[in-house]
C-alpha positions as MATLAB code, in Angstrom:
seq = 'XXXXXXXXXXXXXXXXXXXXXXXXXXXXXXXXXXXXXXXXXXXXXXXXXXXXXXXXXXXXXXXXXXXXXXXXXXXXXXXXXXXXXXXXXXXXXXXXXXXXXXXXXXX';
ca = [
    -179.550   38.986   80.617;
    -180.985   38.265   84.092;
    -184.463   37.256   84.381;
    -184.586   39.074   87.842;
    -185.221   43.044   87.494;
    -185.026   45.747   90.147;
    -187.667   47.845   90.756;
    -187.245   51.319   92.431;
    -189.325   54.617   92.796;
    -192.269   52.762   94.209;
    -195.248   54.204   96.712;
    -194.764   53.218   99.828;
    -198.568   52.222   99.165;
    -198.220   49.822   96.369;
    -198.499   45.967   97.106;
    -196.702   42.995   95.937;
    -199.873   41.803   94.792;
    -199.925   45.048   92.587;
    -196.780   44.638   91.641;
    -196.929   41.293   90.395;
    -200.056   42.159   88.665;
    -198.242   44.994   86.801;
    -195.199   42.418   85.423;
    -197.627   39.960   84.327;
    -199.417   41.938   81.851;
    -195.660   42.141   80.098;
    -195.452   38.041   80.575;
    -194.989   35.426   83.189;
    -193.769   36.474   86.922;
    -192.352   33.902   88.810;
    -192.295   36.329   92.128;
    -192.379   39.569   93.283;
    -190.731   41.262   96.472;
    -190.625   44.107   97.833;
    -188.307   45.336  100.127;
    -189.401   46.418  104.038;
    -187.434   47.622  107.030;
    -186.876   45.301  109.290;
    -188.458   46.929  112.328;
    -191.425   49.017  111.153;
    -192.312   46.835  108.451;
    -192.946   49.312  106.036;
    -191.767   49.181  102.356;
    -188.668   50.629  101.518;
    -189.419   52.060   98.285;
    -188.018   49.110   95.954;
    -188.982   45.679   95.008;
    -187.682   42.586   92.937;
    -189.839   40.590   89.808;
    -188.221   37.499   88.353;
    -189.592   37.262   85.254;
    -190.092   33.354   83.653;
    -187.731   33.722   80.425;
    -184.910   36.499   79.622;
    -187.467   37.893   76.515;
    -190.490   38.418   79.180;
    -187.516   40.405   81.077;
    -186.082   42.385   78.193;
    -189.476   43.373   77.197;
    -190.465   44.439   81.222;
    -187.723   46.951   81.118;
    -189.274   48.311   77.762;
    -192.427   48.974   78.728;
    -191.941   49.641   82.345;
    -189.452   51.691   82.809;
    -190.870   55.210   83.436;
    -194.227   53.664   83.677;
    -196.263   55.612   86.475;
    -197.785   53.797   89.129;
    -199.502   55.761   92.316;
    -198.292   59.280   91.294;
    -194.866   57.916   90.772;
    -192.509   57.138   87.857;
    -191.022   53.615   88.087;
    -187.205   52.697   87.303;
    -187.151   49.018   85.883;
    -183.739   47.770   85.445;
    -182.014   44.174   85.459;
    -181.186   43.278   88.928;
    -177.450   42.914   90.251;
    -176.137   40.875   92.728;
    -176.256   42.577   96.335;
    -172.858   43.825   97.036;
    -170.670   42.302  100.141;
    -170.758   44.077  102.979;
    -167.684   44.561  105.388;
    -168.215   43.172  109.175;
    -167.807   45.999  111.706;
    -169.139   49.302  111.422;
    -171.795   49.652  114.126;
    -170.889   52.980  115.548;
    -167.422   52.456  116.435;
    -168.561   49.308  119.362;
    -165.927   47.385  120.119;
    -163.579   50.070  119.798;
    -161.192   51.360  122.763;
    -161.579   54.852  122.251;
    -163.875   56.909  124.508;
    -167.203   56.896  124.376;
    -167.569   60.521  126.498;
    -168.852   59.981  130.350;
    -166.620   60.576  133.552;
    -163.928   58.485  132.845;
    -164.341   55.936  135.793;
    -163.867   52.758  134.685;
    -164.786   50.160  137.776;
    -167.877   51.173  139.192;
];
């Protein structure tokens, strides 16, 4: 099992202090995350604990999962590898298809 556990449903008002304070009452934390956007900062509704032994992380899911915290039901799960993302996308830049306007091209 991985010692490194996803955390999701979370307040956009809890902490990572909070969070790690949570994790260590079910054994030793060796960090806590959570997740912001990029531009406004603000948490994105999930985190990440890595627990200190597979046991600690076993036992986290037990007791956690479904465990309210700020109004709020928490979904504790082992933690997955992100997934790889494709280059492009982007709203179609780069592509040569028309992008609306007059039609001119050399202004």
């Amino acid at each position: 099992m991985n010692k490194k556990l996803y955390v999701g449903n979370l307040s956009y008002d809890t902490t990572e202090d909070e969070l790690r304070k949570l994790f260590v009452e079910v054994g030793p934390v060796v960090s806590a995350a959570l997740i912001t956007d990029q531009v406004s900062g603000r948490s994105k509704g999930f985190g990440f604990v890595e627990m200190e032994t597979e046991q600690s992380a076993k036992e986290a899911i037990e007791r956690l999962n479904n465990y309210e915290l700020h109004q709020r039901s928490l979904n504790v799960s082992e933690a997955h590898p992100p997934r790889e993302r494709s280059s492009g996308g982007g709203g179609g830049r780069g592509r040569s298809s028309s992008r609306g306007g007059s039609g001119r091209r050399g202004y």
